[in-house]
FIZA-26915 format. One record per atom (N, C-alpha, C): x, y, z negated. Coordinates in steps of 0.1 Angstrom, whole numbers, plus 5000, padded with zeros to 4 digits. Layout:
FIZA-26915
XYZ
...
//
This chain:
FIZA-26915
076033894033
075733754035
075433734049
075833624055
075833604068
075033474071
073633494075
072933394084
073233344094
073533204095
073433134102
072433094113
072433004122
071132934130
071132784132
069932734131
070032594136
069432564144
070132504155
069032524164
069032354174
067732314173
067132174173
066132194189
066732074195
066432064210
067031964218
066231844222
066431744227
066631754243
066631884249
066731924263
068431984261
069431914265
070531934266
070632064268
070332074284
070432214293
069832344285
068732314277
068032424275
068932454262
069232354256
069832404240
071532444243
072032454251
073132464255
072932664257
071632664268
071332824272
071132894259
070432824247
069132874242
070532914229
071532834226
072832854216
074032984224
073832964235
074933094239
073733254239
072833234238
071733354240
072433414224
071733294216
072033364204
073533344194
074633304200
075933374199
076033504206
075833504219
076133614221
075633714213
074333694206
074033794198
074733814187
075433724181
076433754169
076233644162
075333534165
075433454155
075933344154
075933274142
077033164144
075533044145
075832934150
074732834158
075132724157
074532634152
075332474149
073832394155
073932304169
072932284180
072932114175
071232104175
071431934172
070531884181
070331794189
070031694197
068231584191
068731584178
067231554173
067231574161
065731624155
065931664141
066031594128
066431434131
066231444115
068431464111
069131504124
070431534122
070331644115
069331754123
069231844117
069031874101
068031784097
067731794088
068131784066
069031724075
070731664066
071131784068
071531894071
072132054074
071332074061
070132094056
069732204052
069132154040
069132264034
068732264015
068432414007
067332363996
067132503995
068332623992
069332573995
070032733994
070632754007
069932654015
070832694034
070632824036
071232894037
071433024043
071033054061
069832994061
070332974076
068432974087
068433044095
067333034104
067332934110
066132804110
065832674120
064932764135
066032734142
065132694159
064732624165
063132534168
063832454173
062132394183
062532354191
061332294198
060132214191
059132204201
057932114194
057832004200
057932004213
058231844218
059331794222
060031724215
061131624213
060931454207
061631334212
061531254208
061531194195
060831074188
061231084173
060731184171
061331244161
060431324148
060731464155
059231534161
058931654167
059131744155
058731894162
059632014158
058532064147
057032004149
056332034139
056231944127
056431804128
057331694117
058031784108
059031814114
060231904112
060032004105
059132084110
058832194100
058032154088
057032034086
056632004077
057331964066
058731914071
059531844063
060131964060
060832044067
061532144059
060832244050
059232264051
057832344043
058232284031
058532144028
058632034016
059732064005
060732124017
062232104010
062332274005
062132344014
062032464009
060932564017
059632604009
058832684021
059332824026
060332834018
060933004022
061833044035
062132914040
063032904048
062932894063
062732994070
062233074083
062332934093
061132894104
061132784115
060432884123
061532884135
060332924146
060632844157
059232804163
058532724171
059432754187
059932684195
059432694213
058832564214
057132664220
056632584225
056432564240
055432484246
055332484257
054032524261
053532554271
052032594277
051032554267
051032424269
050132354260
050132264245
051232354242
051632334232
050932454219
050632604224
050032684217
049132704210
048432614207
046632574199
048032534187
049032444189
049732344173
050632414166
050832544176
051632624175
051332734164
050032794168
049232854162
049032824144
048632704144
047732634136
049632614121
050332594130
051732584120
052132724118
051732854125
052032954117
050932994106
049632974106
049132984096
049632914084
050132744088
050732724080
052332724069
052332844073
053832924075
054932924081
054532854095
055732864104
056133024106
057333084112
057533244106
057033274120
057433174136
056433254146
057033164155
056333154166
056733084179
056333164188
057633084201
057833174216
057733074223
056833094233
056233014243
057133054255
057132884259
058132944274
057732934284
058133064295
059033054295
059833144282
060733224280
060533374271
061733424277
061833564270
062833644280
063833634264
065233644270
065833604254
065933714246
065633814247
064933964240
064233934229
063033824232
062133824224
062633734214
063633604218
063933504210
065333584199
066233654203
066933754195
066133824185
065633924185
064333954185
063833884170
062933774173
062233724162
063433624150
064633624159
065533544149
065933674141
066633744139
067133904135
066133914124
064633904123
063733984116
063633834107
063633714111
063733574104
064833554098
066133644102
067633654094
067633724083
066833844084
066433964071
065933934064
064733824068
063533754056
064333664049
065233584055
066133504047
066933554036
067633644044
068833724031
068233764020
066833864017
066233874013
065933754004
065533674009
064733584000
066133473994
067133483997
068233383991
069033563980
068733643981
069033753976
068633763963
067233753965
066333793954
066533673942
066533533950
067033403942
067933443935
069233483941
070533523933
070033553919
069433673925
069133783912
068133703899
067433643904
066733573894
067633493887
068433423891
069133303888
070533403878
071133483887
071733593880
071633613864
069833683866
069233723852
069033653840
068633503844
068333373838
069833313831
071333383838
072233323833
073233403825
073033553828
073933633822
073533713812
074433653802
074033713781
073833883786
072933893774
073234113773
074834093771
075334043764
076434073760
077934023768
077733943779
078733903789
079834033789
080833993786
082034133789
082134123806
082334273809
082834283826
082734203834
081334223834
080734113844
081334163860
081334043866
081934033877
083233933880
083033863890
084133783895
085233813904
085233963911
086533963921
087833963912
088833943921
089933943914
090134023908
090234113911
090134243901
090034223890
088434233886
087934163872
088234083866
088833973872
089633873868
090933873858
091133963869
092833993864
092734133848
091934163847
091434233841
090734193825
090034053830
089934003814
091333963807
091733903821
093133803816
094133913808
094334043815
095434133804
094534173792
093034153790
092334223777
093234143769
093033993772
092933863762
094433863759
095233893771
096833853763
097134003754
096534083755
097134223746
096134263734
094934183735
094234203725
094334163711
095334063708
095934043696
097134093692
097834183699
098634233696
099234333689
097734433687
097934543674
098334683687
099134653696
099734703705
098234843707
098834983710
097935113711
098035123729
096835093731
096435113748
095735233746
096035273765
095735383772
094635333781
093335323784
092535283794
092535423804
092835413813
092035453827
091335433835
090135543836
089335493847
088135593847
087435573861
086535693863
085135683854
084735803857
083435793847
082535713851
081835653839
080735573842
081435413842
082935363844
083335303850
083735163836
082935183825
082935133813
084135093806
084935233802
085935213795
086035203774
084235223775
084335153759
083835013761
083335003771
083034843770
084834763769
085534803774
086734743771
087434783763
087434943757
087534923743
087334833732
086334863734
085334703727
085834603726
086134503739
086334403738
087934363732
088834523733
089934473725
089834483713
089134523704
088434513693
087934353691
086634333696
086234223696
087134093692
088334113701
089034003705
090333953698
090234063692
091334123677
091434063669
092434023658
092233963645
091434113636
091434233643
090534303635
089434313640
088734223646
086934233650
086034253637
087034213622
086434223611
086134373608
087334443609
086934603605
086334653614
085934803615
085234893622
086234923635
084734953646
085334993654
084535133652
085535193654
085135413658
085235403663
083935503673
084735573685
084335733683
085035773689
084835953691
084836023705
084136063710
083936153722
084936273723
086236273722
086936393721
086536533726
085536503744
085036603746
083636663745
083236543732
081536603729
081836693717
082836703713
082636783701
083636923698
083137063690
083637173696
085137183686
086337233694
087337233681
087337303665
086037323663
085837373647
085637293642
085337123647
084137063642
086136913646
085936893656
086836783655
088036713646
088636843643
089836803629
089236723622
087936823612
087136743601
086536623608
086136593620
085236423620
086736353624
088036363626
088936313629
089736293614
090036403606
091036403594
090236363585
088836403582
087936363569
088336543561
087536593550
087736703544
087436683533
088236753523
087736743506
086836853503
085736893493
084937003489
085737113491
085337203496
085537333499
087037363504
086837253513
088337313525
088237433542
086437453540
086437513546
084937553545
084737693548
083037723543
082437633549
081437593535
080637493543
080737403539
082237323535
082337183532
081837183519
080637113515
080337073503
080436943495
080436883505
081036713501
082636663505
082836563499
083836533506
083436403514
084336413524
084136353541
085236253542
085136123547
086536043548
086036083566
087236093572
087436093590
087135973591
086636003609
086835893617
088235783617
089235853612
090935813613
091135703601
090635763591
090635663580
089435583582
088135613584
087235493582
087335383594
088335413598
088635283609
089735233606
090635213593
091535123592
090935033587
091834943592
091934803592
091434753603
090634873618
090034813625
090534893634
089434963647
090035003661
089135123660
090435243665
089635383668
089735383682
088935423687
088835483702
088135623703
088935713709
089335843711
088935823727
087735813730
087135813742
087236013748
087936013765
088436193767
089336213765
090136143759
091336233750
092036353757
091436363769
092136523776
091536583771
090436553763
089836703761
090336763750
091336683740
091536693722
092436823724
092036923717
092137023718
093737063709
094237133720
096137123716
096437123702
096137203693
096537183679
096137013673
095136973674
094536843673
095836723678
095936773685
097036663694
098536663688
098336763682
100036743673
099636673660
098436673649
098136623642
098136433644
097436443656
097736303659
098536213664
099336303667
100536233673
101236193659
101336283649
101536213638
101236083631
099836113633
098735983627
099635853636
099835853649
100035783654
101835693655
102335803650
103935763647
104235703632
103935793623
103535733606
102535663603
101135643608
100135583601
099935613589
099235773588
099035833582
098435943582
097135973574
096636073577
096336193564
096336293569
096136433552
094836453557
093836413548
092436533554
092536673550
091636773553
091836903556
091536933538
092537003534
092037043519
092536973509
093536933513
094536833500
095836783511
096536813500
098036743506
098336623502
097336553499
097136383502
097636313512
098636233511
098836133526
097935993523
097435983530
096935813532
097735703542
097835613537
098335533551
097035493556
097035473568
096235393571
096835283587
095835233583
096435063594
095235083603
095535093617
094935123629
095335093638
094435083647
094835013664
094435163671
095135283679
094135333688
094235253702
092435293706
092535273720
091935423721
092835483736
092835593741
092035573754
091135653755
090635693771
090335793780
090935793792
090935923795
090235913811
089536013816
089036023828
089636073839
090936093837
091936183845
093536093844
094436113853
095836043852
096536093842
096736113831
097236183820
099236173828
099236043834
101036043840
100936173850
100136223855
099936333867
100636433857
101336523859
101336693851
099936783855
099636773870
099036843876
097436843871
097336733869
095736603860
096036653846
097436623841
097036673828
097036793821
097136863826
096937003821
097637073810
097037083799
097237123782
097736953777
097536833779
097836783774
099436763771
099436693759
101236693753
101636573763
103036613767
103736493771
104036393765
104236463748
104736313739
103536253736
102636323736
101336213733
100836123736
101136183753
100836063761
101835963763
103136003764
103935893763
103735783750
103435853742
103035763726
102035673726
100935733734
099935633738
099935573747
100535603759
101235483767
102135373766
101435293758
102535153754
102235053764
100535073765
100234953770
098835073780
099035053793
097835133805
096835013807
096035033808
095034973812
094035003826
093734993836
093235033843
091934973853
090835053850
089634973857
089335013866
088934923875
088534973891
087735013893
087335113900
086135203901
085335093909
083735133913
082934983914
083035003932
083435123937
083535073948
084635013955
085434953952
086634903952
086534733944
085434713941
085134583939
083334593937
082834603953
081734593959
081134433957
082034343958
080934243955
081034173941
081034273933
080734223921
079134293918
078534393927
077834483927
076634403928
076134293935
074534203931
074934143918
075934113915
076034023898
075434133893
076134263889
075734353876
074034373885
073634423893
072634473894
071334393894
072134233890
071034183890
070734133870
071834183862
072034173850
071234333843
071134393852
071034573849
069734563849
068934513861
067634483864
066934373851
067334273851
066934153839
067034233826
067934313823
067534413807
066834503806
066134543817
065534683821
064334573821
064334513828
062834463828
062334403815
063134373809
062934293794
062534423783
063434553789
063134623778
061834713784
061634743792
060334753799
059434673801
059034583795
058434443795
057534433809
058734443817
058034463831
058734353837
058134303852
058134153860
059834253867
060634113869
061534163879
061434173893
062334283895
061234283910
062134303924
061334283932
061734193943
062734313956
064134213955
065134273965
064534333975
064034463979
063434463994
065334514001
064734534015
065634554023
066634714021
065634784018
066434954014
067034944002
066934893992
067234833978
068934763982
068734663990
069534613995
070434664001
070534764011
070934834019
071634964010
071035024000
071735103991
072835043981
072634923978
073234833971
075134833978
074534803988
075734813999
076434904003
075634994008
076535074017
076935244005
076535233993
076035363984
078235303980
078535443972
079935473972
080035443957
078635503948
078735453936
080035553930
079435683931
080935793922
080835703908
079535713905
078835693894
079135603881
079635453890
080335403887
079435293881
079235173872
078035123864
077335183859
077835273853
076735403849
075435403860
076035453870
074835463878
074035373882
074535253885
074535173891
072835103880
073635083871
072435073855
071335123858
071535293859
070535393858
069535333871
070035313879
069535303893
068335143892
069235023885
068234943879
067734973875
066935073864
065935093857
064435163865
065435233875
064435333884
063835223890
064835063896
064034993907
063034923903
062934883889
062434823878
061034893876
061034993873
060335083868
059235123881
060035143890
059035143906
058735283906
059735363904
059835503898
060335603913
061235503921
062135553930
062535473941
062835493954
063135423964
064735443970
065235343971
066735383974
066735513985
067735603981
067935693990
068335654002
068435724015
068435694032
069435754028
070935644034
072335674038
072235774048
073235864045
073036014058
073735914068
073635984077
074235984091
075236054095
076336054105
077136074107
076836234112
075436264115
074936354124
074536474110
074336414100
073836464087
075036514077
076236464077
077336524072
077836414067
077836314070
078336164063
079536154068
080936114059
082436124063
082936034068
082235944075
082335834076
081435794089
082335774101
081535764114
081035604113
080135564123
079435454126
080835334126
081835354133
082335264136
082935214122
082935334115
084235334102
083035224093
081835264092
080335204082
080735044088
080635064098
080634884102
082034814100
083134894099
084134844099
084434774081
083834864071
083634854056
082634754056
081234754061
080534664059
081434514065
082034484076
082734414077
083934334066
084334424064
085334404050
084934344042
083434394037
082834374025
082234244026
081534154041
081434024044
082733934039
083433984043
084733874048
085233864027
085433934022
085733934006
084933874002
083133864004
082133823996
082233594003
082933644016
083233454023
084033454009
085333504011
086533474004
086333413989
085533523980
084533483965
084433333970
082733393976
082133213979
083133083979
084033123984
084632963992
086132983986
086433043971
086933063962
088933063976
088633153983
089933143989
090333043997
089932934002
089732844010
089432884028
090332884038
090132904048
089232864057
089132744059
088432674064
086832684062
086632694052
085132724043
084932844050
085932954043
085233054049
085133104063
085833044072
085833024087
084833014091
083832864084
082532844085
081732924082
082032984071
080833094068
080533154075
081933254077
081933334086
081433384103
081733164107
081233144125
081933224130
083833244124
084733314134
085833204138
086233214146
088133144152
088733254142
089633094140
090733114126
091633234134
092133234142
092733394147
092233524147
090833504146
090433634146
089933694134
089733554123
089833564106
090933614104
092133584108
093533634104
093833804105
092933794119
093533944124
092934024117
091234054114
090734094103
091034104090
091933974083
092433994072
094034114075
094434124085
095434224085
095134334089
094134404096
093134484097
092734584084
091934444076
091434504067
092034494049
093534434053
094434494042
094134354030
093434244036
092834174023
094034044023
094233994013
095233944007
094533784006
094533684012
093333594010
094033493998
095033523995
095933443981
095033463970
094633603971
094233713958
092633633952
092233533966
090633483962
091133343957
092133243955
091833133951
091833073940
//
């Protein structure tokens, strides 16, 4: 998120010096002449630090801050005063002005107190998100998140999800591939029947046939009852075979059957059943790889590749990462009947710059710790510390990750995000070719 500055000053010459001080520092600065112009700029969601003098004509700079204390008190004013201006100066930071610089000042100091009044802002329009986030997103929202990605991502659930059609989901661990199981279930004319799922690789091959085929009394020592499978108790509805690299080779010729006839023998009778089933398959590996798939059968996977499905790992759609974390936080605090709690800066900073193997999984886990007040974001290594990734490369990604979160914001719109951003439209361009981003892909 990128702070802005406003900066208010009825001394031509001085606001002319006082706006190239703080561009040069990097920021973008929109300079007004008297405040109540100023004052039309801003609202409680301005994203943006006020600068601005105390003596000016018409409505002075402490007016000004009264009025803006009214409209929003969270919203950073710092003072230039003059010699004898420092007693009113005073007296308005008590009453939360965030600080004033008496002039003359060296522009060190004025950089300086804007930077640490840009942090308090992000922060505090951050934490808003999150509140407002938690206040709006069900436990039950499917795939939360808005980049394209995820977009594009409900849109193929919804066109293939009535189709009966047997999908293959891909995607890394953690990376919620029964949640989209699920939702093709959900979304199904069979949301009525059962959804199964099975861990292919939680369970040992002595044990999988039987919760997969079902067993009649004494098909194997041990069996004393008879058992309907996972295979049958999900007709009429959706099995999900969550691993399926792991389904152990003999297993995999049984099902490849199930899956060509619709039909299953449990262990101990030469019974056929039909049964009427959707699978959804998931695997944590490229099953198309030979090299990834190991022991797995080629026809099986071709058989379950009718329809691929594929989710983006979360670092690859980074700004979807304050929505969930601020949905992960709101359930964790609900189920911990604990207060939500407040964005600090390392929180934030982890948020960002962390790779997330982990994927939502983690990401979840990681809300509960911040919630809980159990743990403090870990300190990103350094380049000095064994981190793969030199200084220039961190700012070059953090850069990226601005320019896509403009793009979101100002739903693809150039101009918007030009503003956001406080860059010349050529150097938005060059960045977007730089950094590979497709600005079609946001509108």
């Amino acid at each position: 998120m990128s702070i802005d500055i406003i900066l208010v000053d009825d001394d031509q010459a001085l606001r002319r010096a006082t706006r190239q001080t703080l561009e040069l520092a990097g920021y973008a600065v929109r300079d007004f002449a008297a405040a109540p112009q100023a004052l039309t700029q801003l609202s409680p969601k301005s994203e943006t630090v006020v600068v601005t003098d105390i003596r000016m004509a018409g409505m002075d700079g402490l007016e000004l801050f009264t009025r803006i204390r009214s409209l929003d008190p969270d919203l950073p004013v710092l003072l230039i005063t003059g010699h004898g201006d420092v007693d009113m100066a005073v007296k308005a930071l008590h009453d939360g002005a965030y600080d004033f610089i008496a002039k003359p000042f060296p522009a060190e100091r004025l950089v300086q107190s804007v930077a640490r009044a840009a942090e308090k802002r992000r922060l505090v329009m951050e934490n808003r998100r999150l509140r407002d986030a938690a206040t709006t997103t069900p436990d039950d929202l499917p795939l939360i998140g808005q980049t394209p990605a995820m977009e594009h991502l409900r849109q193929t659930l919804r066109q293939i999800a009535d189709t009966d059609v047997d999908v293959l989901i891909a995607g890394e661990t953690g990376s919620g591939k029964e949640v989209v199981a699920t939702l093709l279930h959900r979304w199904s004319r069979r949301a009525r029947g059962n959804f199964v799922a099975l861990n292919c690789g939680a369970l040992p091959e002595t044990v999988i046939e039987s919760e997969l085929f079902g067993h009649e009394v004494g098909a194997f020592t041990g069996a004393q009852k008879k058992r309907i499978g996972r295979i049958e108790h999900a007709s009429g509805g959706t099995l999900f075979l969550d691993e399926i690299e792991s389904m152990p080779l003999s297993t995999q010729v049984k099902m490849l059957r199930v899956l060509e006839m619709r039909e299953v023998s449990p262990l101990g009778t030469n019974d056929i059943r039909p049964v009427d089933l959707r699978v959804v398959a998931a695997a944590k590996v490229d099953l198309g790889n030979p090299a990834e798939r190991g022991e797995f059968r080629e026809d099986l996977y071709y058989r379950l590749n009718v329809v691929t499905v594929s989710i983006p790992p979360l670092r690859e759609r980074r700004a979807d990462i304050p929505l969930l974390f601020a949905h992960f936080t709101a359930r964790a605090a609900d189920r911990f009947r604990r207060d939500m709690p407040v964005m600090t800066s390392e929180v934030h900073r982890h948020l960002e710059n962390h790779d997330w193997p982990g994927n939502v999984r983690e990401l979840s886990h990681f809300a509960e710790r911040v919630v809980l007040g159990i743990t403090q974001a870990p300190r990103q290594p350094s380049a000095a510390t064994g981190s793969s990734l030199s200084l220039p490369e961190l700012m070059e990604r953090h850069e990226a990750t601005l320019i896509r979160e403009a793009l979101i914001a100002n739903k693809g719109d150039v101009r918007s995000t030009i503003e956001t951003l406080g860059i010349p439209r050529k150097t938005f361009y060059d960045k977007l070719q730089r950094h590979g981003i497709n600005r079609a892909d946001y509108e």
